[in-house]
SEMISE-126038 format. One line per 2 residues: number of its first residue (from 1); their letters; for each residue x, y, z of C-alpha. Coordinates in nm, 3 decimals, always signed. Layout:
<nodes>
NUM) A) X:Y:Z  ...
</nodes>
This chain:
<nodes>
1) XX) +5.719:-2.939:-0.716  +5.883:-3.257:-0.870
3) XX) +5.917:-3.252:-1.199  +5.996:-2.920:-1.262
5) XX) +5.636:-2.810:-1.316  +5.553:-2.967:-1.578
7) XX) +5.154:-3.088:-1.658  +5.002:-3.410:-1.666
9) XX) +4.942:-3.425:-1.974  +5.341:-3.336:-2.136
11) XX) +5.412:-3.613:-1.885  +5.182:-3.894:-2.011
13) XX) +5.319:-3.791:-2.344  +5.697:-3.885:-2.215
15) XX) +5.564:-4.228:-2.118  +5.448:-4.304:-2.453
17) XX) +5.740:-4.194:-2.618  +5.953:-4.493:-2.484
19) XX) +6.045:-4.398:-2.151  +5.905:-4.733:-2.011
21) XX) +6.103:-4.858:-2.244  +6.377:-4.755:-2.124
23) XX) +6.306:-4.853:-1.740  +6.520:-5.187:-1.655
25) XX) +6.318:-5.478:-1.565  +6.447:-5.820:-1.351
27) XX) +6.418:-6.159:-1.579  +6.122:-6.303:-1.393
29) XX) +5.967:-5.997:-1.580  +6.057:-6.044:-1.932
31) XX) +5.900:-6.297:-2.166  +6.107:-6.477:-2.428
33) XX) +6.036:-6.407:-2.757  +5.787:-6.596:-2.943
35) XX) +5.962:-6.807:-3.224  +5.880:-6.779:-3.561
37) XX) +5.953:-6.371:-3.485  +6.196:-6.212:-3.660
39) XX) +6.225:-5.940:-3.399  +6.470:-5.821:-3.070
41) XX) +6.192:-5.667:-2.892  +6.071:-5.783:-2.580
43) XX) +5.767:-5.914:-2.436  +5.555:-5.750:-2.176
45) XX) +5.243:-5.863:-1.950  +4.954:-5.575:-1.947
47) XX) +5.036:-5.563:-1.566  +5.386:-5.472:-1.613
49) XX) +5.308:-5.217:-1.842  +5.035:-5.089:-1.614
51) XX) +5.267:-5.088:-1.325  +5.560:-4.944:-1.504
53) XX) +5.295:-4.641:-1.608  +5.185:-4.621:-1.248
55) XX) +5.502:-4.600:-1.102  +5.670:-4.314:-1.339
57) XX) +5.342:-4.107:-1.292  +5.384:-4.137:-0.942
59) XX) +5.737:-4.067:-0.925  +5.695:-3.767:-1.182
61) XX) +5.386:-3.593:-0.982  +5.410:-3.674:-0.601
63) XX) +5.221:-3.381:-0.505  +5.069:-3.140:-0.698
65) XX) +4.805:-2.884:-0.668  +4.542:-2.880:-0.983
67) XX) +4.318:-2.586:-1.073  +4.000:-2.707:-1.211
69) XX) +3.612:-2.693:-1.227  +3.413:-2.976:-0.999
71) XX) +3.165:-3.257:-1.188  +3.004:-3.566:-1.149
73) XX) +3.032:-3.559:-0.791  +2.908:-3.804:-0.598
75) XX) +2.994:-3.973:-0.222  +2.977:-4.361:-0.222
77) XX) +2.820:-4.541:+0.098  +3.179:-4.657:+0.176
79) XX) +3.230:-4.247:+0.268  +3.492:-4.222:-0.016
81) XX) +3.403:-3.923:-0.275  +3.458:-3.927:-0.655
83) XX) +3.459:-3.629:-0.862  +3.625:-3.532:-1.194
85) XX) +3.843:-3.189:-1.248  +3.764:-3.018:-1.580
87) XX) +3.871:-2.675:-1.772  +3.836:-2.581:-2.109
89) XX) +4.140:-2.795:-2.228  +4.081:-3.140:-2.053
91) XX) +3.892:-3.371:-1.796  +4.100:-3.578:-1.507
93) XX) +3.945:-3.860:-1.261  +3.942:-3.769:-0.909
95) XX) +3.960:-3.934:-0.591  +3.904:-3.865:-0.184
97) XX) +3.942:-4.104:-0.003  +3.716:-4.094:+0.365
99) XX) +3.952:-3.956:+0.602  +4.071:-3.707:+0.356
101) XX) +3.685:-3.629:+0.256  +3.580:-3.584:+0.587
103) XX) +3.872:-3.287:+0.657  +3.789:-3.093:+0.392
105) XX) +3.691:-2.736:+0.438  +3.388:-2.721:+0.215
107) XX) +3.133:-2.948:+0.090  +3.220:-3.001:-0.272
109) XX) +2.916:-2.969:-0.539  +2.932:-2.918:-0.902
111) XX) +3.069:-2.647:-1.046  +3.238:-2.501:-0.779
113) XX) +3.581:-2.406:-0.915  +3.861:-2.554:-0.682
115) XX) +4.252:-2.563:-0.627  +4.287:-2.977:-0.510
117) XX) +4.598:-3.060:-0.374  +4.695:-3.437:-0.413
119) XX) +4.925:-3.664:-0.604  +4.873:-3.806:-0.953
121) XX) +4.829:-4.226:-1.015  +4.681:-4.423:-1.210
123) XX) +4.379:-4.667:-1.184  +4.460:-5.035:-1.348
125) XX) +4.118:-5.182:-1.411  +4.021:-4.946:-1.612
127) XX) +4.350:-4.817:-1.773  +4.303:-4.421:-1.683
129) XX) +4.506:-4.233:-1.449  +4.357:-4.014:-1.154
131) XX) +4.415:-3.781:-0.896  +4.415:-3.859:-0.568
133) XX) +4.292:-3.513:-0.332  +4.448:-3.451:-0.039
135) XX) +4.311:-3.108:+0.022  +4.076:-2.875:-0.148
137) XX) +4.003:-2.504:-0.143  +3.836:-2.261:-0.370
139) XX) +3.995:-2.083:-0.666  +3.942:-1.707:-0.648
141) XX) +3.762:-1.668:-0.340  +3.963:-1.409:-0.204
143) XX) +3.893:-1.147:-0.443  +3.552:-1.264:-0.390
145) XX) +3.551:-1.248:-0.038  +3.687:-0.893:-0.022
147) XX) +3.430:-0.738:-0.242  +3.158:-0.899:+0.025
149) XX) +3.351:-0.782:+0.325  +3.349:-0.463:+0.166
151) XX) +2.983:-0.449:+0.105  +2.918:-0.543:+0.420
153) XX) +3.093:-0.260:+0.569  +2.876:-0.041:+0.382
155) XX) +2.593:-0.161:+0.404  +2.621:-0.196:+0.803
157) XX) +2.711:+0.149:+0.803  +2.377:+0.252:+0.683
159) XX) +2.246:+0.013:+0.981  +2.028:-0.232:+0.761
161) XX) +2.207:-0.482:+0.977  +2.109:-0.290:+1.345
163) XX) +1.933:-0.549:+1.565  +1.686:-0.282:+1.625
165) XX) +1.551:-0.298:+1.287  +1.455:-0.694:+1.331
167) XX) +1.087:-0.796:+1.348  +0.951:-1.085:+1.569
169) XX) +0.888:-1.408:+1.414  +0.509:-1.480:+1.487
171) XX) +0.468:-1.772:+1.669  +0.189:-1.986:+1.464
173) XX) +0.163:-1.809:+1.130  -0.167:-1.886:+0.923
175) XX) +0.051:-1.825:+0.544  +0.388:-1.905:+0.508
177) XX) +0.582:-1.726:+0.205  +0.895:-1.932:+0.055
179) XX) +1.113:-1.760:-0.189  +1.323:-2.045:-0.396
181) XX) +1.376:-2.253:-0.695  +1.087:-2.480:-0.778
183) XX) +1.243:-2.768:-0.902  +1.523:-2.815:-0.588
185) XX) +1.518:-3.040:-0.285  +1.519:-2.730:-0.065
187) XX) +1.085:-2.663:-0.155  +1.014:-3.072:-0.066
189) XX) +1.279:-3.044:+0.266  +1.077:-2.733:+0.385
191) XX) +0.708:-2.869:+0.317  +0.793:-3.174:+0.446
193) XX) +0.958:-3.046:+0.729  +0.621:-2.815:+0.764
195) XX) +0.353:-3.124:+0.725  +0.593:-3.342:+1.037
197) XX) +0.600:-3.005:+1.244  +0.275:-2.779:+1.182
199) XX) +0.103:-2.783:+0.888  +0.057:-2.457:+0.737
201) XX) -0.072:-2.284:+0.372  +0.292:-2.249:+0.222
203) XX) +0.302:-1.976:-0.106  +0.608:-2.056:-0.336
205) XX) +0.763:-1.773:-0.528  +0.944:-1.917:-0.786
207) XX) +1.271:-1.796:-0.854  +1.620:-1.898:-1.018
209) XX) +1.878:-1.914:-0.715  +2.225:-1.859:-0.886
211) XX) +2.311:-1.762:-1.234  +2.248:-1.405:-1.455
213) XX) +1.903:-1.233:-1.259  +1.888:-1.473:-0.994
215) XX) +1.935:-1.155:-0.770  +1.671:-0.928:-0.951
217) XX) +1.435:-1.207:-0.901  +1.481:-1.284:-0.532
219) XX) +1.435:-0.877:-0.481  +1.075:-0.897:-0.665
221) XX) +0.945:-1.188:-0.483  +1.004:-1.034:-0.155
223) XX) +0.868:-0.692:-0.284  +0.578:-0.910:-0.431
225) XX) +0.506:-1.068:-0.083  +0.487:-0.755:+0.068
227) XX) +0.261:-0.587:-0.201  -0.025:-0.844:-0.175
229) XX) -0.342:-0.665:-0.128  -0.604:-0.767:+0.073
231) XX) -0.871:-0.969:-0.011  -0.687:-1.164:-0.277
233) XX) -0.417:-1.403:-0.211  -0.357:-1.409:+0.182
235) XX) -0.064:-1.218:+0.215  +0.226:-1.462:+0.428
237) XX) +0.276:-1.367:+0.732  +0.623:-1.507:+0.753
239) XX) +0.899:-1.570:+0.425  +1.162:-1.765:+0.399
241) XX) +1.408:-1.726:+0.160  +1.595:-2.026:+0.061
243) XX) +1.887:-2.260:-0.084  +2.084:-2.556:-0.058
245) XX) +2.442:-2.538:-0.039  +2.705:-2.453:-0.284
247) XX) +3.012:-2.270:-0.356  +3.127:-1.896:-0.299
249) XX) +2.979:-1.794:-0.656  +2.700:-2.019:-0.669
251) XX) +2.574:-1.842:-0.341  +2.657:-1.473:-0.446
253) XX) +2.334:-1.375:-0.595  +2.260:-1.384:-0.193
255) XX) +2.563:-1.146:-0.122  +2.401:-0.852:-0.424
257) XX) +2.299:-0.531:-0.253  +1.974:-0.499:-0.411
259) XX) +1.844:-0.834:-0.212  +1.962:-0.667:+0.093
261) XX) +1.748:-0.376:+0.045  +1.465:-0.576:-0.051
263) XX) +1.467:-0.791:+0.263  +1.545:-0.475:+0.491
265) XX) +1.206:-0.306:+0.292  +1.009:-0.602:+0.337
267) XX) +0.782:-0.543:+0.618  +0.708:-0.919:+0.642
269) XX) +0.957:-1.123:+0.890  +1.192:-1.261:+0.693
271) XX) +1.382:-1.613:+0.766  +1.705:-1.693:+0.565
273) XX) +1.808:-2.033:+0.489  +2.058:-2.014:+0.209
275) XX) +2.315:-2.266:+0.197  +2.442:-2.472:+0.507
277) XX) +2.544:-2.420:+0.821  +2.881:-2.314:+0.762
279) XX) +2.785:-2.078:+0.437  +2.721:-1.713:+0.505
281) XX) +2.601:-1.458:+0.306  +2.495:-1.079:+0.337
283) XX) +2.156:-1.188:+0.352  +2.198:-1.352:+0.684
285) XX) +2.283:-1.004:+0.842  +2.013:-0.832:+0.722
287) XX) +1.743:-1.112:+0.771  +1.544:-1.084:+1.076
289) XX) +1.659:-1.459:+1.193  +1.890:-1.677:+0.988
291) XX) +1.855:-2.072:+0.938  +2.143:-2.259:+0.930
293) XX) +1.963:-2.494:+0.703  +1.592:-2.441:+0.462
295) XX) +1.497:-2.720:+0.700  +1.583:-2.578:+1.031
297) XX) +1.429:-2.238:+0.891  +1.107:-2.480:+0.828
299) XX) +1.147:-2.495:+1.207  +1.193:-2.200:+1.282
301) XX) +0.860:-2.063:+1.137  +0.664:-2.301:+1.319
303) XX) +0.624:-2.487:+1.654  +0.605:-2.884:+1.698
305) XX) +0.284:-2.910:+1.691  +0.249:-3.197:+1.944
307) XX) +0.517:-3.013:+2.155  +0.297:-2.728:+2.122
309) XX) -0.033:-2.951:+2.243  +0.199:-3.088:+2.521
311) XX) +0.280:-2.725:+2.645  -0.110:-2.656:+2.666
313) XX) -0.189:-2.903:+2.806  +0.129:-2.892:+3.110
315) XX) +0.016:-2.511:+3.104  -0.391:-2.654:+3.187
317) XX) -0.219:-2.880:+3.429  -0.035:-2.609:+3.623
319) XX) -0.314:-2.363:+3.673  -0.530:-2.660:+3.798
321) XX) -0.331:-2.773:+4.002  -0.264:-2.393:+4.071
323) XX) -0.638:-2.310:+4.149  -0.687:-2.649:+4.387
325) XX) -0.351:-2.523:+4.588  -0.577:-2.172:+4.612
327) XX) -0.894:-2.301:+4.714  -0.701:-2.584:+4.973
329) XX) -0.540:-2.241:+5.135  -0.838:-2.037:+5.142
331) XX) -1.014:-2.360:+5.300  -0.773:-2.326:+5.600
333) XX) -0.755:-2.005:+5.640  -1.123:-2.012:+5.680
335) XX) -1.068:-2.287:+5.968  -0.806:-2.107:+6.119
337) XX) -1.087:-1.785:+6.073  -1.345:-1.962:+6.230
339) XX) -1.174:-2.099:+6.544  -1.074:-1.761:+6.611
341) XX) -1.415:-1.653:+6.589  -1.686:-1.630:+6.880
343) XX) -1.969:-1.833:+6.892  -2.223:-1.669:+6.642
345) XX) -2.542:-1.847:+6.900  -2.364:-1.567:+7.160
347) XX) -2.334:-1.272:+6.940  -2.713:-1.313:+6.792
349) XX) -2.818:-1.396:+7.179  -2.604:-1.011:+7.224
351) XX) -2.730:-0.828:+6.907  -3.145:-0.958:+7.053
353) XX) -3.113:-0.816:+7.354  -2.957:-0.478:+7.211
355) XX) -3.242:-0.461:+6.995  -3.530:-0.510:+7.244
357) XX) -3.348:-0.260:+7.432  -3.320:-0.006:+7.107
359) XX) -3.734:-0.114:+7.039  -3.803:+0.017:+7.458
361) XX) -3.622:+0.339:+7.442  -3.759:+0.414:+7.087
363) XX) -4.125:+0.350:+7.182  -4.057:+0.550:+7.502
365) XX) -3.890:+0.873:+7.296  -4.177:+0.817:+7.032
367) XX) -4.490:+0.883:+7.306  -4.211:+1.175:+7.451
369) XX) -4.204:+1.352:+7.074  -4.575:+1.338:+7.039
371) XX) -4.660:+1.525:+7.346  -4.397:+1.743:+7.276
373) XX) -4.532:+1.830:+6.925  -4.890:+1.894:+7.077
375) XX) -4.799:+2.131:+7.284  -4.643:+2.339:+7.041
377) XX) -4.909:+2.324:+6.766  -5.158:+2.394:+7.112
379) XX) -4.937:+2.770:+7.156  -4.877:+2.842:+6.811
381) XX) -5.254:+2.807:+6.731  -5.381:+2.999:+7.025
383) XX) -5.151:+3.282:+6.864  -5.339:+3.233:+6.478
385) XX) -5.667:+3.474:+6.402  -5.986:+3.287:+6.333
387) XX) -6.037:+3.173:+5.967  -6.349:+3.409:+5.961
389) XX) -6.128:+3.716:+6.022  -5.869:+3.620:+5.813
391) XX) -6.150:+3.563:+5.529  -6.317:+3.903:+5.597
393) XX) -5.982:+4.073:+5.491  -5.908:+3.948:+5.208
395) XX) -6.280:+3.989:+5.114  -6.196:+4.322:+5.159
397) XX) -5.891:+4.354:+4.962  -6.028:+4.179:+4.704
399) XX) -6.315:+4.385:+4.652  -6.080:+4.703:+4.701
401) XX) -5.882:+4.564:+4.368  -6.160:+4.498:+4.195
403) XX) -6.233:+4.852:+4.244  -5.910:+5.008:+4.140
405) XX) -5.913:+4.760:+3.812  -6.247:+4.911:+3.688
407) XX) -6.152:+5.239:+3.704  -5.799:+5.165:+3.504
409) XX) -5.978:+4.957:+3.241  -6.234:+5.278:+3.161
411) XX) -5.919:+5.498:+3.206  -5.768:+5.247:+2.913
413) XX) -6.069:+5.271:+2.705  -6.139:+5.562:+2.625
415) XX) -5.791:+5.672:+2.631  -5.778:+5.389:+2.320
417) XX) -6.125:+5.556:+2.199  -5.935:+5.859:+2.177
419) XX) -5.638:+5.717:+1.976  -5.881:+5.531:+1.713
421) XX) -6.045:+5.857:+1.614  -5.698:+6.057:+1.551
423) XX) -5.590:+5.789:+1.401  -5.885:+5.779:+1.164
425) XX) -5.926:+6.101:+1.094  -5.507:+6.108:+0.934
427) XX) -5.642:+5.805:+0.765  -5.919:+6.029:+0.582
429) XX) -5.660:+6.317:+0.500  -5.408:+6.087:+0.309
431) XX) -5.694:+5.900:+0.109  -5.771:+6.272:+0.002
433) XX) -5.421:+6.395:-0.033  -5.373:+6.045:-0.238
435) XX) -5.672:+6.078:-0.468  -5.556:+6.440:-0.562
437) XX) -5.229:+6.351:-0.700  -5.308:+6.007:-0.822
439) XX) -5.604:+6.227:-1.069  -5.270:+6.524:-1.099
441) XX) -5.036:+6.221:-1.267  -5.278:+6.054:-1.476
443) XX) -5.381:+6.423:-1.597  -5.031:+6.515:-1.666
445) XX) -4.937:+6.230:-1.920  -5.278:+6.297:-2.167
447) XX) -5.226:+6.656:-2.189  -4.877:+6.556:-2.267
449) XX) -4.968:+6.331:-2.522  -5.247:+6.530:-2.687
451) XX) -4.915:+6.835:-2.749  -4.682:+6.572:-2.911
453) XX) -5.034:+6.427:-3.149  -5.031:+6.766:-3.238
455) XX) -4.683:+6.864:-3.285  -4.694:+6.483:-3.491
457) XX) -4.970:+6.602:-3.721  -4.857:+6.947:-3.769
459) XX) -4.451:+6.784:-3.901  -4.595:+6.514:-4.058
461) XX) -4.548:+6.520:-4.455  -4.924:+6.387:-4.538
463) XX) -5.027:+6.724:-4.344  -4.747:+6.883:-4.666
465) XX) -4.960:+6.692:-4.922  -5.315:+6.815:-4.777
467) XX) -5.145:+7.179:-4.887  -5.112:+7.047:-5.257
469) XX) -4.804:+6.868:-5.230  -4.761:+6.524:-5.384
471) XX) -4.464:+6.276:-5.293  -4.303:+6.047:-5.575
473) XX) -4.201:+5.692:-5.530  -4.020:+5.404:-5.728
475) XX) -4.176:+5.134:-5.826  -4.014:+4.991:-5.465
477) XX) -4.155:+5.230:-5.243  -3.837:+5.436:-5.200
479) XX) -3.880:+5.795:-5.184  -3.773:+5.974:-5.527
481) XX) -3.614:+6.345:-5.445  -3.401:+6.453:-5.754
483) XX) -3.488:+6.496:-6.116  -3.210:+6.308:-6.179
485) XX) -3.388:+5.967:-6.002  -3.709:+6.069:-6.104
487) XX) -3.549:+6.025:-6.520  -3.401:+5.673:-6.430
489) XX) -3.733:+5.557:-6.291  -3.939:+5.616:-6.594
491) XX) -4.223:+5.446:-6.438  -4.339:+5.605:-6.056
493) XX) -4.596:+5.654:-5.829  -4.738:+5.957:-5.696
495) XX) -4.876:+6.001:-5.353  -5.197:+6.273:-5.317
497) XX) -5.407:+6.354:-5.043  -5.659:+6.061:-5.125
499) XX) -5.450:+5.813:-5.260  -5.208:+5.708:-5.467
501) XX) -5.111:+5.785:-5.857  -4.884:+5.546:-6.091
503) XX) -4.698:+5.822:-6.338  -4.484:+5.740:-6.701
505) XX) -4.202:+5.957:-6.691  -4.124:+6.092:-7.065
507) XX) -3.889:+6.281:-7.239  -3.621:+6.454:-7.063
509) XX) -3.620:+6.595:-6.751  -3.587:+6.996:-6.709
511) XX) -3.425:+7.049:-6.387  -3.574:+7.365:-6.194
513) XX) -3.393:+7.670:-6.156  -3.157:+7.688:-5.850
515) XX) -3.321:+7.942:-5.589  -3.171:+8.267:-5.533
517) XX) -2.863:+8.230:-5.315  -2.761:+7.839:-5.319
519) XX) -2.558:+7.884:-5.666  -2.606:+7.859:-6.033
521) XX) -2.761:+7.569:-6.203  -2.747:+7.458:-6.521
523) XX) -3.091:+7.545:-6.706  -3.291:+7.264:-6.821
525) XX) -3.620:+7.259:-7.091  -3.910:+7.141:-6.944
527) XX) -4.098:+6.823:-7.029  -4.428:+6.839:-7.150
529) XX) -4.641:+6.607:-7.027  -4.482:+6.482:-6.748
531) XX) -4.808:+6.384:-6.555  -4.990:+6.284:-6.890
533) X) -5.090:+5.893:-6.863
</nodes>
């Protein structure tokens, strides 16, 4: 490259260190000095200085290719396109002129990130330099590009991009679903697009369409589309998914794997319309048709609505004129019927006479069936016995039943007679056998009783006090049996035949004299008084 690489800027910083200067210029060029100056330097115009910049820039940078990020672009009506290339360090004027513009590989936007090939000059009414772009390509899109060809690989390898797998776009859908940014051109291209075409019920899904998430929030829309319950908001029956144009990166949340798998999961048909026509992205494999443009996806979704009118009504026109070229056909192949037929005054004149002759040989057969049938109900009868015979027998049967039925119904009788008295008389003997054992149990359980009211009396201890026993109690009621209680008591009761006694115990107790064989004791005196009150 001329100049031996070096950058604009160490360049513009030669040209004000006095190498204009030192550039020769013709006499018609220089000015004399003014007088009154004490001074040897020359005079220049500003449009020899400008020219003397332009030319050394333009000599010093012929052609060179600048890396830089894209802003302020815009396209004047004249077809030329001015832009400005900035990075972190700088910002330099840019210029493409139409012919160039109109070559260029890529539709440049802001902040795409581009190599521009051109050569460097400078612009005199305003006293800047610029670059003027000869060719333009993106900075770093092949590493980009290879990551997306290699996602696509794997991804069509798992066939989310089989044909198969696409769904039909419905002809005249009732909800259309778009998935973009809210703010864009692309949501006012579609709708408008839409309200020219057909007009539909359009549900926007906001969502950010480049930048950190962008991707994240494409996948939930399209997931939220095809979650809507029913009932609630009508649930699209068509999405589109879509952006205007930019650069590699700007389009690469549309190349992330997890909005592939959301529009391959979406069991809506899905329409992509990201970019323009020349922009592709793995979304456009995977989508089940793809828009070259958000407003040729608009018309994609739906028919021309006039065009669609002007179908029905060619289609009414056809089967019209269809049914009038049926009826005109069946109307002459009914002539050509008709002249083939006989006269119909000759075939009724025909079918008359057939059926005066069918009315003579009936009427004739009729008489012949009659006699026929008399004669035969004339033999049979003469072979039948007289109804008085025939009654006289089965008089006599009858009464030859009646006979045999009287004797088996007093044969029945009294053989039932018979039964009735057996059966009565084992009726009697178990109302006996039943009273005797019914007296036997209740007998049982008194005698029983009366024993065990004896045995009772007999162990009871009141039947020990009737033989001159008495029983001592505490004051409580508990049952004293030891001298030793009888001492802590001090006060007690004594219980007699007839009643009851309250004792004072007094003095101390003698205890009684062990009985012979149940040990020694130890002797105690006895207490007088011990029953004294």
């Amino acid at each position: 490259m001329p100049g031996g690489g070096r950058g604009v800027a160490g360049t513009v910083g030669s040209v004000a260190s006095g190498s204009i200067c030192s550039r020769p210029m013709s006499d018609e060029h220089k000015s004399s000095p003014a007088p009154g100056l004490g001074t040897n330097l020359p005079e220049y115009t500003v449009g020899e200085i400008s020219g003397a910049v332009k030319r050394t820039l333009e000599t010093a940078f012929q052609r060179v290719r600048v890396r830089g990020e894209l802003s302020g672009v815009k396209r004047h009506s004249s077809g030329h396109l001015y832009f400005a290339l900035k990075d972190a360090d700088g910002v330099m004027d840019s210029v493409c002129w139409r012919g160039q513009a109109a070559r260029l590989p890529l539709r440049p936007e802001d902040g795409m990130e581009v190599i521009a090939t051109g050569r460097i000059t400078t612009y005199a009414d305003r006293s800047k330099y610029q670059m003027v772009v000869e060719s333009m390509e993106l900075a770093g899109q092949g590493a980009l590009l290879a990551l997306i060809e290699e996602r696509k690989r794997r991804l069509a390898a798992e066939g989310l991009f089989d044909p198969a797998r696409k769904q039909p776009i419905p002809m005249l859908p009732q909800v259309i679903g778009v998935v973009t940014s809210p703010t864009g051109a692309v949501i006012r291209d579609i709708l408008h697009r839409l309200a020219d075409r057909f007009p539909r019920r359009v549900l926007v899904w906001p969502v950010a369409v480049q930048g950190t998430g962008a991707a994240e929030q494409v996948a939930r829309a399209l997931a939220g589309f095809d979650r809507l319950p029913a009932g609630g908001v009508p649930r699209p029956d068509v999405v589109i998914v879509a952006r205007g144009g930019g650069s590699i990166e700007d389009l690469m949340a549309f190349n992330e794997e997890v909005v592939v798998r959301a529009v391959a999961a979406c069991r809506i048909p899905v329409i992509s319309a990201v970019g323009h026509e020349t922009d592709t992205t793995l979304i456009d494999y995977v989508a089940d048709r793809r828009a070259p443009t958000p407003t040729a996806a608009a018309e994609m979704a739906v028919p021309v609505r006039v065009e669609l009118l002007q179908r029905v009504l060619e289609a009414a026109r056809r089967l019209i004129g269809g049914l009038d070229r049926a009826v005109s056909e069946r109307r002459l192949r009914l002539a050509s019927a008709t002249r083939a037929l006989p006269d119909p005054a000759q075939m009724v004149e025909v079918a008359r006479q057939r059926l005066d002759d069918r009315v003579e040989r009936l009427t004739r057969a009729s008489a012949t069936a009659v006699e026929r049938r008399r004669a035969t109900i004339a033999t049979l009868g003469a072979r039948l016995p007289h109804p008085r015979s025939q009654v006289a027998m089965a008089a006599s049967r009858l009464a030859a039943s009646s006979r045999a039925l009287d004797a088996a119904f007093a044969s029945a009788l009294a053989a039932e007679q018979s039964t009735q008295r057996l059966a009565g008389e084992r009726l009697a003997g178990l109302a006996t056998r039943l009273t005797t054992a019914g007296t036997r149990r209740l007998a049982d359980p008194g005698q029983r009783l009366t024993t065990l009211a004896r045995m009772l009396d007999t162990l009871s201890y009141r039947a020990t006090i009737a033989r001159g026993y008495a029983v001592l109690r505490a004051p409580d009621g508990t049952p004293l049996t030891t001298t030793e209680a009888v001492t802590a008591a001090r006060e007690i009761e004594a219980e007699l035949t007839d009643g009851r006694v309250a004792l004072v115990v007094g003095g101390a107790v003698t205890p009684p004299s062990p009985a012979p064989g149940r040990g020694k004791r130890k002797a105690v005196a006895p207490q007088p008084g011990l029953f004294d009150r």
